[in-house]
C-alpha positions in Angstrom: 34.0 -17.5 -21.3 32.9 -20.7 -20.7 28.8 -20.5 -20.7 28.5 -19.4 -24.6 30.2 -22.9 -24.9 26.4 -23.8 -23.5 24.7 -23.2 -27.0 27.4 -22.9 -29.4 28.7 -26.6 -28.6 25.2 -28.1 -29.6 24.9 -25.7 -32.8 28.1 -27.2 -33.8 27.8 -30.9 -33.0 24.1 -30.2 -34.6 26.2 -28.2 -37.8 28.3 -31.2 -38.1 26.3 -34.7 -38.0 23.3 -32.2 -40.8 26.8 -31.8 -43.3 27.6 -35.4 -43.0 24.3 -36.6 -43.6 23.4 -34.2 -46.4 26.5 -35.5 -48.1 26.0 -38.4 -48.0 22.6 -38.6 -48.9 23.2 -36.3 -52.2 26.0 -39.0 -52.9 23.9 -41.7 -52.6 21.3 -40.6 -54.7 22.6 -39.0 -57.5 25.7 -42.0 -57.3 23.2 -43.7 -59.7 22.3 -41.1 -62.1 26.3 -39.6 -62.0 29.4 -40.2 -61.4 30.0 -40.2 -57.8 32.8 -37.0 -57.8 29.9 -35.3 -59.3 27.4 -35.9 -57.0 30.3 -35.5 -54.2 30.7 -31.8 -55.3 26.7 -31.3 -55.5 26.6 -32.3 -51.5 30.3 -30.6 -50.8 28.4 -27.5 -53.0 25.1 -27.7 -50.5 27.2 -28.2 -47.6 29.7 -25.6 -48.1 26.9 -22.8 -48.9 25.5 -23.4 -46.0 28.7 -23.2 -44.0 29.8 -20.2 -46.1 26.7 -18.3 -45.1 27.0 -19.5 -41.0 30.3 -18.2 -41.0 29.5 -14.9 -42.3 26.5 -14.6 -39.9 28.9 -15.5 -37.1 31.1 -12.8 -38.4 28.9 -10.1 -38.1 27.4 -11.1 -34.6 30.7 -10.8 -33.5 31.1 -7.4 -34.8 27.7 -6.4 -33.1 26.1 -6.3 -36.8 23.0 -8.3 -38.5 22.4 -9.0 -41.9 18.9 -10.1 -43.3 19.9 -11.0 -47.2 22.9 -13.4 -45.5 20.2 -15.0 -42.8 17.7 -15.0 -45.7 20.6 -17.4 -47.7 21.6 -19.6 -45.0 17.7 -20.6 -44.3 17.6 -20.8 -48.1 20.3 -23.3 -47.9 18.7 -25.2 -44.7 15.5 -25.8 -46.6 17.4 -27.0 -49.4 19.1 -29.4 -47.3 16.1 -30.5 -45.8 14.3 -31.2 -49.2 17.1 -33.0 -50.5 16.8 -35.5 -47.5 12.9 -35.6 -47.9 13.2 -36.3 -51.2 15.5 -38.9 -50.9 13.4 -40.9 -48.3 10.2 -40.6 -49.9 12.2 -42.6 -53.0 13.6 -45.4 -50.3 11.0 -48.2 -49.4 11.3 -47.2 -45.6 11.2 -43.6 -45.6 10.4 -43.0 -41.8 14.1 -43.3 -40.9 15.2 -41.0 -43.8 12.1 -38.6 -42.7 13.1 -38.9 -38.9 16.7 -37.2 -39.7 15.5 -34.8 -42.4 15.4 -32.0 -40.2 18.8 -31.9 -38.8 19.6 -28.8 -40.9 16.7 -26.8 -40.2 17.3 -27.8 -36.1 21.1 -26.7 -36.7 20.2 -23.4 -38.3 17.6 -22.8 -35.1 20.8 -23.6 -32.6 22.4 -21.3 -34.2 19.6 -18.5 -34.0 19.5 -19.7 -30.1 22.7 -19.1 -29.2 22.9 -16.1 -31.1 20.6 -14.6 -28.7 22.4 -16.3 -26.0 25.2 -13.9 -27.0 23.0 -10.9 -27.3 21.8 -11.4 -23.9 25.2 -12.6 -22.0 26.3 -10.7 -19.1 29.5 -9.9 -17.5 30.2 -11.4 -14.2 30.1 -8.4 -12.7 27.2 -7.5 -14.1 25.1 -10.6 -12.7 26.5 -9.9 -9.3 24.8 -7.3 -9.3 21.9 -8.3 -10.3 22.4 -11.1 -7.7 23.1 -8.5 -4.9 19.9 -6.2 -6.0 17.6 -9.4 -6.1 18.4 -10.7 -2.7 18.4 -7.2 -1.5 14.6 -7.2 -2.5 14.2 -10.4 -1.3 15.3 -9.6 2.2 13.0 -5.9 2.3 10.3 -8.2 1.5 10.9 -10.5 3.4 11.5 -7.5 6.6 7.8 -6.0 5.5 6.9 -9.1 5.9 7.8 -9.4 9.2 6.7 -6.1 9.9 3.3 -6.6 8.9 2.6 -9.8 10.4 4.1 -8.2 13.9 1.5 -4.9 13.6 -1.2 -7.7 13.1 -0.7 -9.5 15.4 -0.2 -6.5 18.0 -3.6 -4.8 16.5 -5.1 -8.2 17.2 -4.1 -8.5 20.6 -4.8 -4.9 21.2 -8.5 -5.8 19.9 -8.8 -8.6 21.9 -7.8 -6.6 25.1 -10.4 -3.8 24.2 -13.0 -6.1 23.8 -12.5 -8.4 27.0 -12.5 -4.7 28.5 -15.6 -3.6 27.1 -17.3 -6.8 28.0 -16.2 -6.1 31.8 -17.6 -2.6 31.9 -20.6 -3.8 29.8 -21.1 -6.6 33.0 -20.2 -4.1 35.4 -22.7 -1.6 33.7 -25.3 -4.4 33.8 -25.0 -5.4 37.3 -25.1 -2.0 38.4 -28.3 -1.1 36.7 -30.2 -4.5 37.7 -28.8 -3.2 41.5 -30.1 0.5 40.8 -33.4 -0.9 39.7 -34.0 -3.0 42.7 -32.9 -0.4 45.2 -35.2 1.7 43.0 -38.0 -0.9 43.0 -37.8 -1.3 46.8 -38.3 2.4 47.7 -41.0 2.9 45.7 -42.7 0.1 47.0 -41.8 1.2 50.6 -43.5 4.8 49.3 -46.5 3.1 47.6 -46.8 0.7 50.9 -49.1 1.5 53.8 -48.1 3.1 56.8 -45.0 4.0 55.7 -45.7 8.1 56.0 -47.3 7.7 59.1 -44.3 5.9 60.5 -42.0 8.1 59.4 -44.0 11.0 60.7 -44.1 9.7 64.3 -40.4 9.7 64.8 -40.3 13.7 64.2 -41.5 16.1 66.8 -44.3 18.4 65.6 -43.4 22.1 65.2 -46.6 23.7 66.6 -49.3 21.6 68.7 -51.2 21.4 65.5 -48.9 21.0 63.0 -48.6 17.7 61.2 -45.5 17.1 59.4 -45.8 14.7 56.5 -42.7 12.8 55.0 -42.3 11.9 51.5 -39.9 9.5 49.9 -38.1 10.8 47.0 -39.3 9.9 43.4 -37.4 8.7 40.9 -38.3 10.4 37.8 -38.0 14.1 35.9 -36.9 17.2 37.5 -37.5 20.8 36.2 -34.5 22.9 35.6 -33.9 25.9 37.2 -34.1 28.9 35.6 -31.1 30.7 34.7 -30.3 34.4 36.4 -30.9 37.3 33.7 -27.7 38.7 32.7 -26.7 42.5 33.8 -27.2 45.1 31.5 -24.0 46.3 29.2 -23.4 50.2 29.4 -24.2 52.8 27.0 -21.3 54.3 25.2 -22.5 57.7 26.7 -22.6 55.7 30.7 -19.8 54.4 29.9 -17.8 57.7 29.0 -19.2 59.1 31.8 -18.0 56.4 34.4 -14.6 56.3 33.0 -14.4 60.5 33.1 -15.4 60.1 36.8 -12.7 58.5 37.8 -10.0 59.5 35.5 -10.9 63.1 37.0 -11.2 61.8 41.3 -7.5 61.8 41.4 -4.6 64.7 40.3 -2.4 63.2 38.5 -5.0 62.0 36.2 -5.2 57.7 37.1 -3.6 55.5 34.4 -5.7 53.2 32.2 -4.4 50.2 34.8 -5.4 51.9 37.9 -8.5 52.7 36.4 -9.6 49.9 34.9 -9.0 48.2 38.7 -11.2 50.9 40.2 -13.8 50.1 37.5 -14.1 46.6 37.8 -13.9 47.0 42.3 -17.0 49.5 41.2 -19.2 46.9 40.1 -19.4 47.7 36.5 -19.5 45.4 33.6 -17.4 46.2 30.1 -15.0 44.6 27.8 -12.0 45.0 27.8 -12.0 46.6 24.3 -15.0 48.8 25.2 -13.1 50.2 28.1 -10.3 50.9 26.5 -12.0 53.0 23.7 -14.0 55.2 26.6 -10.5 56.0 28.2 -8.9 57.3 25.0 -11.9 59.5 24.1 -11.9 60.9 27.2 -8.1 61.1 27.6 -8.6 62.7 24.0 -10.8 65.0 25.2 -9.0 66.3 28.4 -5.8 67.0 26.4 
């Protein structure tokens, strides 16, 4: 109950010294031209207008309620206010003081319109606990993802840098295994390029026949040609097939069952899917029943 005192205590205090000046200013001047309980009911007139229509205003805010004529009378009566007290100090010989105050009723109608809004906007306590709660509760999952992103970087990063220093060791490892491969390479083809070196290894092996000469040969390093692959067996005919399958369905009384014969047909030495065989036996079974 305490924070609409926030705004409304200013409006007031504002609402207050704008009357008293207004007053007396419209007392002051028109003293001269009047008598002064005339010009005292000319200010209290101004004044009490413009206290009439704030009150009213107030009334209907606190019923939840807005009326434009009654706003558009109460700024009617601010401006008023305020050209009476620019009027007045452009007649003085030192109208910058007069001038510097003239727009206390204007500034106490805008404190009003402030804490108006104040009031349109005020919360319950409960309400901004809860608004509390929900905005720390962000503020800790962001503070969490946070977290949880730096971690996964930095893990990806170590994980990078362990891949790399790994790759650079097999990359070494890879290097100085080819530079040895080439030399050991190198050396045997210089050792089979060199002179002599079939002729010595020749004279260590014994000679098959009196005039046999058996020559040695280094191996190369260098292409080889593939060997070619076997030629597949031939599939069976339907009618081959029928005929194999009818052979040995009939060797045996009972009559062999697909499993024993297709055991006997692959132990036979013959070729066929699965699904071919299977098709012969029924169209011979078929035809035996």
């Amino acid at each position: 109950m305490r924070k609409p005192m926030v705004t409304a205590a200013p409006a007031v205090a504002m609402t207050v010294v704008s009357m008293v000046l207004t007053l007396a200013v419209v007392v002051m001047w028109l003293g001269g031209a009047m008598p002064w309980p005339i010009a005292l009911v000319v200010g209290l007139g101004l004044d009490g207008g413009w206290l009439a229509t704030l009150a009213y205003e107030r009334r209907l805010a606190a019923q939840g309620d807005h009326s434009t004529p009654v706003t558009t009378v109460g700024w009617g009566f601010g401006l008023a206010a305020t050209a009476v007290l620019v009027a007045h100090a452009l007649g003085e010989t030192s109208p910058g003081p007069w001038l510097a105050v003239s727009w206390l009723p204007l500034a106490a109608k805008g404190l009003w319109l402030v804490h108006g809004l104040w009031e349109r906007t005020a919360l319950t306590p409960v309400a901004l606990d809860a608004i509390r709660g929900i905005q720390q509760e962000a503020r800790d999952e962001a503070a969490v993802a946070r977290a949880r992103l730096r971690a996964q970087a930095g893990t990806e990063e170590t994980r990078l840098t362990a891949v790399t220093q790994a790759g650079a060791r097999v990359a070494r490892v890879q290097a100085k295994t080819a530079g040895q491969l080439s030399g050991a390479w190198a050396t045997l083809e210089t050792a089979r390029q060199g002179e002599g070196t079939a002729r010595a290894l020749t004279c260590v092996t014994d000679r098959v026949t009196p005039t046999s000469q058996p020559r040695w040969e280094l191996p190369v390093w260098g292409p080889f040609e593939p060997v070619p692959a076997l030629d597949a067996a031939p599939s069976l005919s339907d009618e081959d097939l029928d005929r194999i399958v009818t052979e040995l369905h009939t060797s045996q009384t009972p009559p062999l069952s697909y499993r024993e014969l297709s055991l006997r047909f692959r132990a036979a030495g013959h070729s066929a899917s699965e699904t071919r065989l299977r098709a012969a036996w029924r169209r011979v079974t078929a035809t035996a029943s």
